[in-house]
N, C-alpha and C positions, 0 to 999 in steps of 0.2 A: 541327458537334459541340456538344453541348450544354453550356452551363457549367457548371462546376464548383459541386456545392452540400453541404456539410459538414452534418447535425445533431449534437446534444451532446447527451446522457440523465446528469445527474449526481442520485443521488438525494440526498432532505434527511433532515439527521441521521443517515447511515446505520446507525451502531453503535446510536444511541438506535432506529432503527424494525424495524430486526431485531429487538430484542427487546419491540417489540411486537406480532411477527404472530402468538403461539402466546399470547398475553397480553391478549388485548381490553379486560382492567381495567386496563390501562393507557393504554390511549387521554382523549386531552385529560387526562395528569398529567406533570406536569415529572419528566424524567428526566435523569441525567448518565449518561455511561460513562466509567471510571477507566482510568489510564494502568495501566504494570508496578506489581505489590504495590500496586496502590490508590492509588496516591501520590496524582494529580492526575487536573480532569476533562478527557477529549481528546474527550469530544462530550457537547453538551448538543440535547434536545428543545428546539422551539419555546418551549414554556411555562418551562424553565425559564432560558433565556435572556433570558424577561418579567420571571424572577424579576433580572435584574442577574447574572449567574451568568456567569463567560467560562473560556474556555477557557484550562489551566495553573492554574487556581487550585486552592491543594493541598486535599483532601480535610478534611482536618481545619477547614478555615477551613466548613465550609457542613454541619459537626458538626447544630448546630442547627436547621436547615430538612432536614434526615436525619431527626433524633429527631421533629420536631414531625409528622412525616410528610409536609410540603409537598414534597418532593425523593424521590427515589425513585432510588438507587443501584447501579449494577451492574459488576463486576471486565469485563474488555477477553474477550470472548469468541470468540477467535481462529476456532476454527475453525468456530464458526456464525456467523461474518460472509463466510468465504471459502466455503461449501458457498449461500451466500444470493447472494453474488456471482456466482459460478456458472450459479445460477440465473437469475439478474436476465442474463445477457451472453446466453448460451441466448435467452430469451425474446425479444430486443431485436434478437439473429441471424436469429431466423428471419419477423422484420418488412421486413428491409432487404439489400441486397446484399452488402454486405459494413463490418466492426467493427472499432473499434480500440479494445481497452479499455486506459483511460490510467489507471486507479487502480482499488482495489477496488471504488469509490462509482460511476463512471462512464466513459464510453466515446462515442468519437466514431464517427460512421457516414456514409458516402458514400452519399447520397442521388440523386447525378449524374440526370436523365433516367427519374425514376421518376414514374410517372402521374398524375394526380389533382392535388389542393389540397395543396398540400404542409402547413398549419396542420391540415388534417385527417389527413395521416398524422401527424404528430410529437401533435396529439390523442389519435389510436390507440395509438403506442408509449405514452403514459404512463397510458394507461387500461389496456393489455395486463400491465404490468408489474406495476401496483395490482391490479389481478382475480386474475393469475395467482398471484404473488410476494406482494404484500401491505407493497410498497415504494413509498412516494409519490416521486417526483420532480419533476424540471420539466425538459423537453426544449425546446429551441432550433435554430436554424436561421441559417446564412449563407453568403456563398460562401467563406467564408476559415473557420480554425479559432476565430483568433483571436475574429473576427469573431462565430461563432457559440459564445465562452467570454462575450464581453460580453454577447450578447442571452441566455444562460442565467442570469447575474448579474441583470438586469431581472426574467426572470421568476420568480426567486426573492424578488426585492426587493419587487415590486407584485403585489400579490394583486388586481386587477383582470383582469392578462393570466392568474390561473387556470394558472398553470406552464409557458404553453406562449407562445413567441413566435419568431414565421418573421420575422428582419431584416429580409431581401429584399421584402416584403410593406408595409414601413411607406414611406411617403413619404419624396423627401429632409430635406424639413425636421423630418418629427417622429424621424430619424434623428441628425440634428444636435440635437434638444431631446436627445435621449436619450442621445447621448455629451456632452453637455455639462453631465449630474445622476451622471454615474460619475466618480468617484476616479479618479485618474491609478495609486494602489497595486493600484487593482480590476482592472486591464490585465490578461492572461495574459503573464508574462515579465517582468515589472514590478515588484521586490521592495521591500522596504521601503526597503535602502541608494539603490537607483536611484529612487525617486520622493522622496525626500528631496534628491534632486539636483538636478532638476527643479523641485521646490517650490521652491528657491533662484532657478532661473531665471525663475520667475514661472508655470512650467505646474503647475498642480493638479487638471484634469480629461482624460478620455480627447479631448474635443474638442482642449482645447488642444497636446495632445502630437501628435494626426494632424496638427496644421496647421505642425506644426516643418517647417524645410526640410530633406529628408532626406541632402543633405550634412552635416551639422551633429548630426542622430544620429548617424552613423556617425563624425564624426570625435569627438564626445566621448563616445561610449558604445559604437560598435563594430558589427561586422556582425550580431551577434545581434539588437540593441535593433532595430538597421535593418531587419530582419526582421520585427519586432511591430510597426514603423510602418509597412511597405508595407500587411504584414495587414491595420491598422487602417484602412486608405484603398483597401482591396478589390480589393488583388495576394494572387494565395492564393502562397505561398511554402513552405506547410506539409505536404507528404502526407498520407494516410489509409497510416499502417505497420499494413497488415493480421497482420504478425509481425511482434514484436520484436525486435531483432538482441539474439545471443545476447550474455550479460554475457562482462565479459572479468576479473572476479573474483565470488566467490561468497563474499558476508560475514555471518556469524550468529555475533548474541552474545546476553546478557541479563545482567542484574543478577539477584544472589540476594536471596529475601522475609530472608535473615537473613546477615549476614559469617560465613567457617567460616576454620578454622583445620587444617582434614583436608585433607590432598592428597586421598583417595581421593573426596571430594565435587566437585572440581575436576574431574577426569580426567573424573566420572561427565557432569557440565555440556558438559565440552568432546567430551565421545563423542557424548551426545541431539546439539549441534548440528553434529557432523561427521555425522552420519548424515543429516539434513535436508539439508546442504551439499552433503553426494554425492546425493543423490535429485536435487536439481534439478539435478546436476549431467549426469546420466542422462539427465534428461526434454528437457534442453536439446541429446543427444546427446554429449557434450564427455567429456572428459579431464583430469586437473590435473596438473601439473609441480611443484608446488608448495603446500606446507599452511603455515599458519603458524599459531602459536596465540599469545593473549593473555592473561592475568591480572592482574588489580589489584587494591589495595585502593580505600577510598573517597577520591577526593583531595579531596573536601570535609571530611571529618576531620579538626578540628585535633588531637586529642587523641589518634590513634595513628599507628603508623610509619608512614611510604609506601613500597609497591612495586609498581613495575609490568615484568612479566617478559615477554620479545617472543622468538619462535624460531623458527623453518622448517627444514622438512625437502622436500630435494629428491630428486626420484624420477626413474634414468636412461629411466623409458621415463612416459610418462602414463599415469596409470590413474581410473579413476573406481569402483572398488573399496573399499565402505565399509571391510571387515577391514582392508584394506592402510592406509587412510587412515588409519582408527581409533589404527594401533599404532603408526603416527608418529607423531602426535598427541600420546598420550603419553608414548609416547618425550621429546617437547619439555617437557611439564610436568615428568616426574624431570630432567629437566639444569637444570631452571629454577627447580625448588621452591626455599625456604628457608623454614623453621622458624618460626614466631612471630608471623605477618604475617596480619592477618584479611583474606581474600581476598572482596571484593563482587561482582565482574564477570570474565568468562571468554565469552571466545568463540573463533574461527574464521573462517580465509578462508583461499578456493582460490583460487590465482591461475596465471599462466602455463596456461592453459585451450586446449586443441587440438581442431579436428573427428575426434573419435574415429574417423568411418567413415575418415580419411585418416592414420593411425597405420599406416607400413608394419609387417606382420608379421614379429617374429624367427623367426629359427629356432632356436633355445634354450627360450625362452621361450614358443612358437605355441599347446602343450599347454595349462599352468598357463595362458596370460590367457583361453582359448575357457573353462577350466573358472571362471574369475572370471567371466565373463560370464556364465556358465548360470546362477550361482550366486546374480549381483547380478539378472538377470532372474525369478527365483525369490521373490526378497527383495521387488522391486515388486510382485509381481501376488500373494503374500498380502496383503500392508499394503492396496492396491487393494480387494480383495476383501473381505477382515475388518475393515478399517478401518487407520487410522494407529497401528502401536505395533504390531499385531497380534505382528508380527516385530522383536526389535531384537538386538543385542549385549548380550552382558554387561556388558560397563561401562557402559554408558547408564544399567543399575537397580541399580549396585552400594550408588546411593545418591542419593535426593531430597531430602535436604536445600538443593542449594540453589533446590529448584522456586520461583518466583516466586509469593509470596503472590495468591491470588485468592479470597477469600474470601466475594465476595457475587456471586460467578459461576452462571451463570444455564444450565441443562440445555444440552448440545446435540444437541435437538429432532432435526436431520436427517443429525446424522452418527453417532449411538452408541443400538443396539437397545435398550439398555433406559432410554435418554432419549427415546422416541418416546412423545407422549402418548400417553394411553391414554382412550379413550371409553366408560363404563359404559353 
């Protein structure tokens, strides 16, 4: 049986290079992408990372290199990063047996017994993705996950290895050179509180944390850590989860671009993300027991009142029924409202979540849920078809107000018809 051998495809800057496949003038210019309402940047391009520039720095702070034009700014373009992601998993699919995508950015792939050079496949995928997609990455290789999260940190770090480096491929000892130039924080599983731990104990690289005795993980950091230290010493402990196990809550919120003081703007926020909430809740197959809604104001504000309002409504049979969600929903917000309070954030989450297909049938109730079903299956496949929004509730558009400031947000190219460029 042939061993066990993981690749990694994570692309670079992904927010900042999506928005330069439809933009070629922007190639080699320092770019940021901004968190919600623009606050802060949560990805910068190569270049502007040259410039000093980190990520969390609030926007206003790099005002300047904005205006002077060295910086080149753009609002958090959701769903041309998820239609590009898509893309980029597709592509990467049909190179390899079978994918596991672990973030929007990237995805691991079981590469087990498949032919050739393997430095020349993991070549292939990240030439395929560039050509096809227009997504630069760096793709990696080992027999553990872990294993192959380090060797894609290398080929990200040294532009010698050109984005691509097969672990299993390097000798023992320039194996040992190369875990012993990585951060002990750079580990996969390895966060900042537990490599400060560590640092105390005198380990501060990935060499020196694999040569721990691994009783001594486990007894001061536990079975998890013990896990990323076999990994790291070439026991694979980690599967390739070709599907993900279904969530066992469904959470969406957002902050508003402005604080309101209108219930009917609340309801409209807390409707848009119960409808998102129930879609995946559909796609995942499931059911909910359970809605709860949230509101607050800013609790960073010294200078107005604090409130934060918490409620749930339970349902005798599961449903995954946006109406039905919907008018619980706000149902929670009238029992919860009070008068006077600038409300910043409002969200949503489904909990107690059941395998729909195994919800025995009433017989009261057999009629009314097949026609919720027809109903909620009607509702995906316009949105599917027309696009996202195509179909909503009326409270979702009673009111945008509190839609999240995006203001130097950028076309979206592959998912809305009259955002496709247009070639004269």
């Amino acid at each position: 049986m042939a061993r066990k051998l993981f690749a990694l495809c994570d692309a670079n800057s992904f927010y900042a290079s999506c928005e330069r496949i439809f933009r070629p003038d922007l190639t080699r210019k320092a770019i940021v992408v901004l968190s919600n309402n623009d606050g802060c940047v949560v990805t910068r391009s190569a270049e502007a990372k040259a410039l000093g520039i980190k990520n969390g720095t609030p926007a206003f702070r790099i005002a300047d290199l904005v205006k002077s034009g060295k910086v080149i700014p753009f609002s958090s373009n959701y769903e041309l990063y998820a239609d590009i992601s898509g893309r980029m998993m597709r592509t990467i699919g049909g190179l390899v047996p079978a994918i596991e995508p672990y973030s929007i950015d990237e995805c691991f792939m079981d590469i087990t017994g498949m032919p050739g050079d393997t430095t020349e496949l993991l070549t292939t995928i990240r030439s395929r993705v560039l050509q096809w997609i227009g997504i630069p990455t760096c793709v990696s290789s080992a027999r553990t996950k872990t294993l192959a999260k380090l060797a894609n940190h290398l080929a990200k770090t040294y532009k010698g290895l050109h984005g691509v480096l097969d672990w299993e491929s390097l000798e023992a000892k320039r194996q040992v050179r190369a875990m012993s130039l990585v951060p002990v924080e750079e580990v996969w599983g390895i966060g900042r509180r537990i490599s400060s731990r560590l640092e105390e104990q005198g380990v501060r690289t990935a060499l020196e944390f694999s040569r721990l005795p691994a009783s001594l993980v486990r007894k001061q950091f536990g079975v998890t850590l013990e896990r990323t230290h076999a990994e790291l010493n070439g026991e694979s402990c980690l599967a390739l989860e070709v599907e993900a196990p279904p969530k066992q809550q469904i959470l969406r919120s957002r902050s508003f671009a402005k604080p309101t003081k209108e219930r009917a703007v609340v309801e409209a926020a807390v409707a848009t993300h119960l409808a998102e909430a129930a879609r995946i809740l559909r796609t995942q197959k499931m059911a909910a027991t359970v809605v709860e809604v949230f509101f607050q104001t800013n609790p960073f504000s010294a200078r107005t009142p604090q409130y934060f309002a918490q409620g749930a409504a339970i349902f005798g049979r599961p449903t995954a029924d946006t109406l039905k969600l919907t008018s619980a929903a706000e149902s929670v917000v009238r029992a919860k409202w009070r008068d006077g309070f600038e409300i910043r954030k409002a969200g949503v989450m489904l909990a107690g979540l059941e395998d729909a297909d195994r919800i025995e049938p009433d017989l009261f109730t057999k009629e009314d849920e097949e026609k919720s079903r027809a109903l909620m299956r009607t509702l995906d496949s316009v949105n599917r078809r027309y696009g996202k929004g195509a179909l909503v509730t009326g409270s979702s558009i009673a009111s945008d107000k509190w839609q999240m400031s995006r203001g130097l947000l950028s076309p979206c190219y592959t998912t809305r018809w009259e955002d496709i460029p247009k070639v004269s």
